[in-house]
N, C-alpha and C positions, 0 to 999 in steps of 0.2 A: 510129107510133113503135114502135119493136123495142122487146120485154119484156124488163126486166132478168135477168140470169144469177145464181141468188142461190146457183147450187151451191159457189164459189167458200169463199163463209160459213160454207156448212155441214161443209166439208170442214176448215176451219182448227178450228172449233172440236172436232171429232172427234181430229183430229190431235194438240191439247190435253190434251184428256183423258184422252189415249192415252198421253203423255207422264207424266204426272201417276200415271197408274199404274203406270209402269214405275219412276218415282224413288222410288215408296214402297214399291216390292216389294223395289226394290234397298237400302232404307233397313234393310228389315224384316232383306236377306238377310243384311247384316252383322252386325247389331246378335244374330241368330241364329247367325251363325256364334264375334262375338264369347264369347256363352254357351257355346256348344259349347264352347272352346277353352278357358275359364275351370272348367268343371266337369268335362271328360273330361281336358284334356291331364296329362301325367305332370307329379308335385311336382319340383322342381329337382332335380337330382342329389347322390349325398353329394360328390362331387369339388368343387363349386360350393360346396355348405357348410361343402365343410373350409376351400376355401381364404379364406370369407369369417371361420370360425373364426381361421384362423392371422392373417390381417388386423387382425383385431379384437384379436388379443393381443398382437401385435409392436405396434401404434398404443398400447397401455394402458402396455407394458412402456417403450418412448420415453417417454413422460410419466411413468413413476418414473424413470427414469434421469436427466432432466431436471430432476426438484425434489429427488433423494435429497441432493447436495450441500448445496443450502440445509436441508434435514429436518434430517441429525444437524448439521449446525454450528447451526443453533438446539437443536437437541434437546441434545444433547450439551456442548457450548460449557462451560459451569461446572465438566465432568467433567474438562478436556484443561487442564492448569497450563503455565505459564515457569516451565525449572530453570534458578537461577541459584548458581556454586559459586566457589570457591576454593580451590585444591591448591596444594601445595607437595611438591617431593620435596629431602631433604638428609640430611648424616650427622650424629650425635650430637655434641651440642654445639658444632657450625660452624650458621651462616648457612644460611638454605636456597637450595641451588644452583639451583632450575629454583621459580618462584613463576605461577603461569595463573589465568585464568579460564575458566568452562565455561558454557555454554548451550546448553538441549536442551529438550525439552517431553516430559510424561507424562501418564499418562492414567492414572483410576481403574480396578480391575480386581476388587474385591473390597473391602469394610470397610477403610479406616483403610488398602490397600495400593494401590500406585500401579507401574503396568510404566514403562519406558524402556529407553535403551541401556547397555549394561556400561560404553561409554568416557564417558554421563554419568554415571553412581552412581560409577565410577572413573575420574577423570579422565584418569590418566597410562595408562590402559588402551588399549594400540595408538601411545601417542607414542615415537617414537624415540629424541628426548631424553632422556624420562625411562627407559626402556628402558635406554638406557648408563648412567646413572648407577644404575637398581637394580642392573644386573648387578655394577656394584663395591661394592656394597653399602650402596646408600645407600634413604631408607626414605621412601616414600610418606603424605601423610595430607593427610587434607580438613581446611582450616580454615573453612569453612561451605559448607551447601548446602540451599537453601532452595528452597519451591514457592512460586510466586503463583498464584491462581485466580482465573477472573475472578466479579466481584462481590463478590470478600472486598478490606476495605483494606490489609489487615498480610500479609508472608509467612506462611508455616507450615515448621517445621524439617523434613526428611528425615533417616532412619535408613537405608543402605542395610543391607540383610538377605538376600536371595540374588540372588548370581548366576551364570550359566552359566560354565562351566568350558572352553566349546565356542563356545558362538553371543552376539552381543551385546547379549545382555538382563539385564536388574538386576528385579530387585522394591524395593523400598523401603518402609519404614511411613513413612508424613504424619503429623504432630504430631496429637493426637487435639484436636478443638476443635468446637463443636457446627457450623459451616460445612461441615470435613472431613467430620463425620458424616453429614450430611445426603445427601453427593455420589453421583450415581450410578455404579455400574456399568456400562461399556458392554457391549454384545451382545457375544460372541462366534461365530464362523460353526463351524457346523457340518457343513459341506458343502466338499468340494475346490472350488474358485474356479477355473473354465476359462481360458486365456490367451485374451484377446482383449476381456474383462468390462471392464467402466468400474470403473475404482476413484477414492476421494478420500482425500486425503491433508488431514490437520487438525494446524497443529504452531503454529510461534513462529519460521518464518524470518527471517533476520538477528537475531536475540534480540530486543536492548532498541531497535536503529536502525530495525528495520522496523517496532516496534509507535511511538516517535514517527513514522517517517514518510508515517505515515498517520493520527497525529494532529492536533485544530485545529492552526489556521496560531498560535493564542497560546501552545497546549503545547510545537508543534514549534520555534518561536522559542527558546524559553526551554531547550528541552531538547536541542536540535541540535548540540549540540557539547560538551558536556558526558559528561566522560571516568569519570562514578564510574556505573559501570553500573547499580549495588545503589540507589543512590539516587536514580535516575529512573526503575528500575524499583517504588519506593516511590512515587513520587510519582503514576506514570501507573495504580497501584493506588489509591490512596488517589483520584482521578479517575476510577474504573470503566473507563481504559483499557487494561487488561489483557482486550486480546483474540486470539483466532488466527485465523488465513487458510487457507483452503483451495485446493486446487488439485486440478484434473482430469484424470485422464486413463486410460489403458486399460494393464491387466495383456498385457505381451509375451510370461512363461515363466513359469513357474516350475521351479526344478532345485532335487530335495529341498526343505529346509526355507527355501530363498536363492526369494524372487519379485522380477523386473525389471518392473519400470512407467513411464512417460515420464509422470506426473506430475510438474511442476517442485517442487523446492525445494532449500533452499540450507543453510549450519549454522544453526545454530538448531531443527530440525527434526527432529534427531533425536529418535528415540524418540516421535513421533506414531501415533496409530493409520492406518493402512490401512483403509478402508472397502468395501465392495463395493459393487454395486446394490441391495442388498436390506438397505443400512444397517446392517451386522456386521460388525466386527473382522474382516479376516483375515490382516494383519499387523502389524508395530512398524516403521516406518521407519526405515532403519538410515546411508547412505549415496549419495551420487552421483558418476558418473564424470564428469569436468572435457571438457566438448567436446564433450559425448554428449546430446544431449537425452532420446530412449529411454533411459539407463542411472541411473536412480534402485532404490535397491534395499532391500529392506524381507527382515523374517525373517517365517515363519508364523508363526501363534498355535499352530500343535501345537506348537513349541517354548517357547511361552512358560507354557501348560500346568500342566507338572509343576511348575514356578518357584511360579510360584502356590499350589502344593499342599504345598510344603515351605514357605513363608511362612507360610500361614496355623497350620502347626505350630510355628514357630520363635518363640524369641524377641525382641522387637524390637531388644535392644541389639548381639546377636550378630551375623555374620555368613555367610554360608553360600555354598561352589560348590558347584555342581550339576552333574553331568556330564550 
Protein backbone atom coordinates (compact mmCIF):
# COMPACT_ATOMS: atom_id res chain seq x y z
CA UNK A 1 0.00 0.00 0.00
CA UNK A 2 1.58 3.51 -1.10
CA UNK A 3 2.08 5.87 2.10
CA UNK A 4 -0.07 8.74 2.29
CA UNK A 5 1.28 12.31 0.99
CA UNK A 6 0.53 14.42 4.14
CA UNK A 7 2.67 17.38 2.77
CA UNK A 8 -0.38 18.71 1.15
CA UNK A 9 -1.79 19.43 5.12
CA UNK A 10 0.97 20.83 6.07
CA UNK A 11 1.31 23.39 3.48
CA UNK A 12 -2.48 24.59 3.73
CA UNK A 13 -2.15 25.19 7.22
CA UNK A 14 1.18 27.29 6.77
CA UNK A 15 -0.48 29.12 3.98
CA UNK A 16 -3.27 29.99 6.91
CA UNK A 17 -1.36 31.35 9.01
CA UNK A 18 0.33 33.23 6.75
CA UNK A 19 -2.65 34.81 5.80
CA UNK A 20 -3.76 35.56 9.13
CA UNK A 21 -0.79 37.59 9.68
CA UNK A 22 -0.84 39.70 6.91
CA UNK A 23 -4.73 40.75 7.64
CA UNK A 24 -3.66 41.84 10.93
CA UNK A 25 -0.55 43.79 10.01
CA UNK A 26 -2.91 45.24 7.39
CA UNK A 27 -5.52 45.88 10.28
CA UNK A 28 -2.74 47.32 12.48
CA UNK A 29 -1.50 49.46 9.29
CA UNK A 30 -4.54 51.32 9.04
CA UNK A 31 -5.79 51.82 12.12
CA UNK A 32 -1.86 53.48 12.49
CA UNK A 33 -2.22 55.29 9.78
CA UNK A 34 -5.77 56.44 10.82
CA UNK A 35 -3.72 57.98 14.05
CA UNK A 36 -1.21 59.50 12.19
CA UNK A 37 -3.69 61.40 10.21
CA UNK A 38 -5.97 62.41 13.27
CA UNK A 39 -2.88 63.90 15.36
CA UNK A 40 -0.42 65.27 12.63
CA UNK A 41 -2.79 66.30 9.79
CA UNK A 42 -3.37 70.24 9.49
CA UNK A 43 -6.73 71.72 11.65
CA UNK A 44 -9.32 72.83 8.79
CA UNK A 45 -8.59 75.85 7.16
CA UNK A 46 -9.75 79.52 8.12
CA UNK A 47 -11.53 79.57 4.50
CA UNK A 48 -13.58 76.38 5.73
CA UNK A 49 -14.40 78.18 9.06
CA UNK A 50 -15.32 81.17 7.62
CA UNK A 51 -17.49 79.75 5.36
CA UNK A 52 -19.13 77.33 7.90
CA UNK A 53 -19.19 80.91 10.07
CA UNK A 54 -21.20 82.79 7.41
CA UNK A 55 -23.50 79.38 7.09
CA UNK A 56 -24.39 79.38 10.56
CA UNK A 57 -25.42 83.13 10.42
CA UNK A 58 -27.34 83.50 7.32
CA UNK A 59 -29.35 80.04 8.67
CA UNK A 60 -29.93 82.05 12.48
CA UNK A 61 -30.78 85.44 10.49
CA UNK A 62 -33.59 83.15 8.05
CA UNK A 63 -35.08 82.16 11.36
CA UNK A 64 -35.49 85.82 12.65
CA UNK A 65 -36.73 86.97 9.63
CA UNK A 66 -39.21 84.22 9.52
CA UNK A 67 -40.72 84.76 13.18
CA UNK A 68 -39.99 88.71 13.38
CA UNK A 69 -43.49 89.30 11.76
CA UNK A 70 -45.38 87.22 14.24
CA UNK A 71 -42.73 88.96 17.34
CA UNK A 72 -43.93 92.52 17.02
CA UNK A 73 -47.61 91.77 15.89
CA UNK A 74 -47.83 89.96 19.23
CA UNK A 75 -45.44 92.27 20.82
CA UNK A 76 -46.64 95.25 19.67
CA UNK A 77 -50.34 94.75 18.73
CA UNK A 78 -52.02 96.90 21.86
CA UNK A 79 -49.45 99.82 20.65
CA UNK A 80 -50.83 100.11 16.77
CA UNK A 81 -54.89 101.78 17.09
CA UNK A 82 -57.99 102.10 14.23
CA UNK A 83 -58.40 105.94 13.45
CA UNK A 84 -61.61 106.50 13.00
CA UNK A 85 -62.77 110.38 11.85
CA UNK A 86 -65.11 112.80 10.58
CA UNK A 87 -64.48 116.10 8.53
CA UNK A 88 -66.43 118.43 7.10
CA UNK A 89 -65.20 121.38 4.94
CA UNK A 90 -68.00 124.58 4.42
CA UNK A 91 -68.33 128.37 4.46
CA UNK A 92 -69.80 130.44 7.53
CA UNK A 93 -73.14 129.96 8.24
CA UNK A 94 -74.06 127.66 4.87
CA UNK A 95 -74.45 123.74 5.25
CA UNK A 96 -71.17 122.04 5.08
CA UNK A 97 -70.27 121.51 1.37
CA UNK A 98 -67.96 118.33 1.31
CA UNK A 99 -68.96 115.96 4.80
CA UNK A 100 -66.13 112.29 4.79
CA UNK A 101 -65.03 109.90 6.69
CA UNK A 102 -61.34 108.86 7.40
CA UNK A 103 -59.61 105.73 8.38
CA UNK A 104 -56.04 105.24 9.02
CA UNK A 105 -54.00 103.32 11.87
CA UNK A 106 -51.40 104.78 14.52
CA UNK A 107 -49.14 103.78 16.53
CA UNK A 108 -47.61 104.82 19.96
CA UNK A 109 -44.41 106.89 19.78
CA UNK A 110 -43.77 108.43 23.14
CA UNK A 111 -46.20 109.02 26.45
CA UNK A 112 -49.85 109.96 25.73
CA UNK A 113 -48.30 110.65 21.71
CA UNK A 114 -49.28 108.65 18.77
CA UNK A 115 -47.59 109.15 14.95
CA UNK A 116 -49.79 108.60 11.69
CA UNK A 117 -50.40 110.21 8.39
CA UNK A 118 -51.01 114.27 7.90
CA UNK A 119 -54.13 113.19 5.55
CA UNK A 120 -55.30 111.11 8.71
CA UNK A 121 -54.80 113.84 11.62
CA UNK A 122 -56.18 116.19 8.50
CA UNK A 123 -58.40 114.67 6.61
CA UNK A 124 -58.93 117.06 3.61
CA UNK A 125 -55.16 117.16 3.56
CA UNK A 126 -54.11 116.14 -0.21
CA UNK A 127 -58.15 115.79 -1.25
CA UNK A 128 -58.85 117.65 -4.28
CA UNK A 129 -62.24 118.33 -3.45
CA UNK A 130 -61.74 119.77 -0.47
CA UNK A 131 -58.58 121.54 -2.00
CA UNK A 132 -61.11 123.76 -4.40
CA UNK A 133 -63.34 124.64 -2.03
CA UNK A 134 -60.40 125.94 0.68
CA UNK A 135 -59.03 127.78 -2.22
CA UNK A 136 -62.46 129.77 -2.25
CA UNK A 137 -62.34 130.10 1.02
CA UNK A 138 -64.22 127.77 2.56
CA UNK A 139 -62.88 126.25 6.11
CA UNK A 140 -61.93 122.81 7.05
CA UNK A 141 -62.55 121.08 10.66
CA UNK A 142 -62.79 117.59 12.21
CA UNK A 143 -66.10 116.77 13.75
CA UNK A 144 -64.45 113.71 15.67
CA UNK A 145 -61.58 111.64 15.60
CA UNK A 146 -61.11 108.93 17.76
CA UNK A 147 -58.41 105.86 18.45
CA UNK A 148 -59.64 102.26 19.22
CA UNK A 149 -56.88 100.09 20.64
CA UNK A 150 -57.02 96.76 20.82
CA UNK A 151 -58.10 95.19 24.17
CA UNK A 152 -59.58 98.58 25.37
CA UNK A 153 -63.69 98.52 24.88
CA UNK A 154 -64.43 102.41 24.47
CA UNK A 155 -62.62 104.60 21.81
CA UNK A 156 -60.16 107.23 23.10
CA UNK A 157 -60.41 111.06 21.66
CA UNK A 158 -57.30 112.31 19.48
CA UNK A 159 -55.83 116.01 19.58
CA UNK A 160 -53.91 116.47 16.44
CA UNK A 161 -50.87 118.59 17.64
CA UNK A 162 -48.02 118.74 14.99
CA UNK A 163 -47.64 118.24 11.83
CA UNK A 164 -45.24 118.23 8.80
CA UNK A 165 -45.27 121.21 6.70
CA UNK A 166 -43.50 118.83 3.94
CA UNK A 167 -44.05 115.11 4.48
CA UNK A 168 -47.18 113.17 5.53
CA UNK A 169 -46.90 112.76 9.07
CA UNK A 170 -49.10 114.13 12.09
CA UNK A 171 -48.43 113.57 15.88
CA UNK A 172 -51.36 113.61 17.95
CA UNK A 173 -51.99 113.39 21.77
CA UNK A 174 -54.46 110.04 22.80
CA UNK A 175 -56.93 111.05 25.49
CA UNK A 176 -55.03 110.41 28.77
CA UNK A 177 -56.70 107.22 30.45
CA UNK A 178 -54.80 104.70 32.46
CA UNK A 179 -55.16 101.92 29.22
CA UNK A 180 -53.44 104.94 27.06
CA UNK A 181 -50.96 105.20 29.80
CA UNK A 182 -49.99 101.95 30.10
CA UNK A 183 -49.10 101.66 26.09
CA UNK A 184 -45.95 101.09 24.72
CA UNK A 185 -43.52 102.83 22.75
CA UNK A 186 -42.29 101.14 19.65
CA UNK A 187 -38.53 100.81 18.88
CA UNK A 188 -37.36 103.14 16.64
CA UNK A 189 -34.30 101.97 14.03
CA UNK A 190 -31.35 103.55 14.29
CA UNK A 191 -29.47 102.34 11.54
CA UNK A 192 -30.07 103.17 7.53
CA UNK A 193 -32.42 100.00 6.34
CA UNK A 194 -30.43 98.61 3.01
CA UNK A 195 -33.07 98.01 -0.17
CA UNK A 196 -33.50 94.70 -0.48
CA UNK A 197 -34.31 93.96 3.85
CA UNK A 198 -37.59 92.18 4.60
CA UNK A 199 -39.89 94.62 6.05
CA UNK A 200 -43.54 94.30 7.86
CA UNK A 201 -46.02 96.44 7.67
CA UNK A 202 -48.77 96.40 10.80
CA UNK A 203 -52.04 98.80 10.15
CA UNK A 204 -56.19 98.30 9.80
CA UNK A 205 -56.52 97.64 6.06
CA UNK A 206 -59.90 98.26 4.63
CA UNK A 207 -60.82 99.90 8.25
CA UNK A 208 -63.85 98.71 9.77
CA UNK A 209 -64.86 95.85 6.63
CA UNK A 210 -61.64 94.11 6.95
CA UNK A 211 -61.62 93.90 10.64
CA UNK A 212 -65.43 92.23 10.39
CA UNK A 213 -64.31 90.26 7.59
CA UNK A 214 -62.24 88.32 9.47
CA UNK A 215 -64.46 88.26 12.13
CA UNK A 216 -66.78 85.05 13.60
CA UNK A 217 -69.13 83.99 10.90
CA UNK A 218 -71.91 85.47 14.04
CA UNK A 219 -70.17 89.03 14.23
CA UNK A 220 -69.63 89.08 10.46
CA UNK A 221 -73.57 88.25 9.89
CA UNK A 222 -74.69 90.82 12.10
CA UNK A 223 -72.18 93.43 11.09
CA UNK A 224 -71.72 92.87 7.25
CA UNK A 225 -73.62 95.47 5.84
CA UNK A 226 -74.10 97.75 8.08
CA UNK A 227 -73.31 101.45 6.99
CA UNK A 228 -72.58 103.29 10.62
CA UNK A 229 -68.91 102.58 10.75
CA UNK A 230 -68.29 104.26 14.36
CA UNK A 231 -70.75 101.80 15.51
CA UNK A 232 -69.40 98.57 14.57
CA UNK A 233 -66.32 99.83 15.13
CA UNK A 234 -67.75 100.04 18.88
CA UNK A 235 -69.12 96.95 19.00
CA UNK A 236 -66.13 94.92 17.39
CA UNK A 237 -64.19 96.82 20.58
CA UNK A 238 -66.41 96.20 23.07
CA UNK A 239 -65.79 92.08 21.58
CA UNK A 240 -61.95 92.44 21.67
CA UNK A 241 -61.98 92.53 17.91
CA UNK A 242 -60.21 95.35 17.32
CA UNK A 243 -57.29 93.83 15.75
CA UNK A 244 -54.52 94.57 12.82
CA UNK A 245 -52.92 92.43 10.08
CA UNK A 246 -49.75 92.34 8.83
CA UNK A 247 -48.11 91.95 5.70
CA UNK A 248 -44.66 90.91 4.20
CA UNK A 249 -42.61 91.89 2.13
CA UNK A 250 -39.11 93.47 1.09
CA UNK A 251 -37.76 97.19 0.97
CA UNK A 252 -37.01 98.01 -3.00
CA UNK A 253 -35.45 101.90 -2.49
CA UNK A 254 -35.22 104.13 -0.61
CA UNK A 255 -34.99 108.06 -2.17
CA UNK A 256 -34.37 110.60 0.68
CA UNK A 257 -36.84 110.42 3.33
CA UNK A 258 -39.66 108.45 0.48
CA UNK A 259 -39.01 104.18 1.00
CA UNK A 260 -40.78 101.85 -1.68
CA UNK A 261 -41.62 98.24 -0.36
CA UNK A 262 -44.06 95.57 -2.23
CA UNK A 263 -45.59 94.88 1.07
CA UNK A 264 -49.50 94.82 0.31
CA UNK A 265 -52.01 97.08 1.78
CA UNK A 266 -54.89 98.95 1.01
CA UNK A 267 -56.71 102.47 2.86
CA UNK A 268 -57.07 101.89 6.01
CA UNK A 269 -53.40 101.43 6.49
CA UNK A 270 -52.15 104.33 6.57
CA UNK A 271 -50.06 105.59 9.00
CA UNK A 272 -48.84 102.13 10.24
CA UNK A 273 -45.61 101.46 11.38
CA UNK A 274 -42.85 99.87 8.96
CA UNK A 275 -40.82 97.32 10.68
CA UNK A 276 -37.63 95.93 9.60
CA UNK A 277 -35.89 92.49 10.45
CA UNK A 278 -34.69 93.42 13.57
CA UNK A 279 -38.32 94.50 14.77
CA UNK A 280 -37.67 98.63 14.59
CA UNK A 281 -39.74 101.31 13.18
CA UNK A 282 -38.19 102.42 10.09
CA UNK A 283 -41.04 104.05 8.60
CA UNK A 284 -44.94 105.27 8.73
CA UNK A 285 -46.79 103.84 5.83
CA UNK A 286 -48.04 106.42 3.72
CA UNK A 287 -49.48 105.37 0.32
CA UNK A 288 -49.83 102.78 -2.75
CA UNK A 289 -49.63 102.86 -6.40
CA UNK A 290 -52.92 101.27 -8.03
CA UNK A 291 -51.53 98.38 -10.41
CA UNK A 292 -48.26 98.20 -8.98
CA UNK A 293 -47.69 95.51 -6.62
CA UNK A 294 -43.88 96.74 -5.69
CA UNK A 295 -45.18 100.37 -5.16
CA UNK A 296 -46.47 100.70 -1.59
CA UNK A 297 -44.75 103.62 0.02
CA UNK A 298 -43.87 104.61 3.63
CA UNK A 299 -41.85 107.90 4.86
CA UNK A 300 -38.71 107.35 7.30
CA UNK A 301 -38.68 107.73 10.85
CA UNK A 302 -35.79 110.40 10.50
CA UNK A 303 -38.62 112.56 9.43
CA UNK A 304 -40.92 111.70 11.78
CA UNK A 305 -38.26 112.61 14.47
CA UNK A 306 -38.25 116.19 15.09
CA UNK A 307 -42.36 115.82 14.97
CA UNK A 308 -41.99 113.97 18.13
CA UNK A 309 -39.61 116.57 19.70
CA UNK A 310 -41.92 119.54 19.11
CA UNK A 311 -44.95 117.38 20.48
CA UNK A 312 -43.57 116.50 23.41
CA UNK A 313 -42.99 120.49 23.91
CA UNK A 314 -46.16 121.59 22.83
CA UNK A 315 -49.31 121.99 24.07
CA UNK A 316 -52.08 119.40 23.50
CA UNK A 317 -54.86 121.76 22.47
CA UNK A 318 -52.69 123.69 19.92
CA UNK A 319 -51.64 122.83 16.83
CA UNK A 320 -48.19 122.88 15.21
CA UNK A 321 -46.46 122.64 11.37
CA UNK A 322 -43.28 121.65 11.30
CA UNK A 323 -41.07 122.23 8.45
Amino acid sequence: MAEPDLNPAVDQAGESWTGLVQAAAAVLLVVGTGLMVHYYAPPPSNDLQDQVRNLSQQVQLLKQEQAMPAMVLTRYRNSICYVFGVYQVGFPNQPARLRARVSGTGFIVAKGLMATNRHVSEPWFGDPEADALIRRGATPSLEKLVAFFPGSPTPFVLTPTVVSAHSDLAILHVEFAATTRSLEALPMAKRVTPPGELVTVIGYPMGVAGMVAKSPTEVYERLAYRHDDIGAASELAALSLIRPSATVGHLGDVVGDKLIYDAPTAHGGSGGPVFNSEGQVIGVNSAYIDGFSGGTLGISVDALRPLIEAAEKSVPASSVHVR
